[in-house]
N, C-alpha and C positions, 0 to 999 in steps of 0.2 A: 629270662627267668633263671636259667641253668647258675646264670654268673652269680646272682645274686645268690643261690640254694650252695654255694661251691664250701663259704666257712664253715656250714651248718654240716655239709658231706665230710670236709674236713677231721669236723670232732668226734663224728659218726664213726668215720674211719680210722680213730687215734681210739678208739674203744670205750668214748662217751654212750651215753642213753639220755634219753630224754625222759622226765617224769612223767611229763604229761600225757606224752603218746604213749610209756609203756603202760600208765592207767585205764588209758582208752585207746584201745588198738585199732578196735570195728569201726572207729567214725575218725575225719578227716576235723580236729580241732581249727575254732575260730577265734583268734583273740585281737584281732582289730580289722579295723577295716580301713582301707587308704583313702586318700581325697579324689582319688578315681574311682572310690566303692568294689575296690576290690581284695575279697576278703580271703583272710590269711592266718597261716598262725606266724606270727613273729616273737613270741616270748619263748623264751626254754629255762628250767631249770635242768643241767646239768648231773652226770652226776655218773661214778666210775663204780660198776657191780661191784661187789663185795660181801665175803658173808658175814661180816661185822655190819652193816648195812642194810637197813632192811626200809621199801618205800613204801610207807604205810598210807598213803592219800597224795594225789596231785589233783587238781580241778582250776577251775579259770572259775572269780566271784564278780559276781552272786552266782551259789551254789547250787539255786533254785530251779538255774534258765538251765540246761543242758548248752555241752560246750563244742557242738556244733549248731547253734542258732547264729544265723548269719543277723549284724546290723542293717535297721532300717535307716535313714534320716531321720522320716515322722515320728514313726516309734521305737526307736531304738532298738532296745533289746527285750520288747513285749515277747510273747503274753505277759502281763503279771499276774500272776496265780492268785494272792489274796488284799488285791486293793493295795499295795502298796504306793507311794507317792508316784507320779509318771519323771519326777526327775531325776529317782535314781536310776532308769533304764534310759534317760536317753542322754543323761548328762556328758556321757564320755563314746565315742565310737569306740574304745579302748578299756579291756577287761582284763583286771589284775589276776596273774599267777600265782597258785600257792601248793605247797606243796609240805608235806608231812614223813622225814624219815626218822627210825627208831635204832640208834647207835647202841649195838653190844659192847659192853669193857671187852678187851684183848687182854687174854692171859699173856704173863713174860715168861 
């Protein structure tokens, strides 16, 4: 496991951040799950501090489930909250990243 977390330490360590996790720091995000059901975060948006830079939202969709709900097989990515179809939570073991930053002009 260490080998595999080494690129990620890598970018950590060259003065990257992570969106995602700086939007939720308290919980251990999930955004897929392997063919061994072992769940992970693998997606990162990127992205180097700055005060021209500012990260207005990062979340993993749908924005509904919270983004530490681990995949089931059965049911995916249940609960559904209000009746939505059962294929859009189990279509995918795999939950897209998104992320929202708000660029100041740079005075010259």
């Amino acid at each position: 496991a260490a080998e595999v977390n080494r690129p990620v330490e890598a970018v950590f360590d060259g003065g990257l951040r992570s969106a995602l996790h700086d939007r939720h720091p308290s919980v251990r995000p999930i955004s897929h799950t392997s063919l061994d059901f072992l769940d992970g975060c693998v997606d990162y948006i990127f992205y180097r501090p700055d005060k021209h830079l500012e990260l207005m939202m990062s979340g993993l969709y749908p924005p509904y489930i919270p983004v530490n709900t681990a995949w089931n097989y059965e049911s995916g990515w249940l609960p559904i909250p209000d009746g939505r179809p059962l294929l859009l939570t189990t279509l995918s073991d795999h939950r897209p990243l998104i992320a929202d930053f708000r660029l100041t002009p740079q005075r010259l």
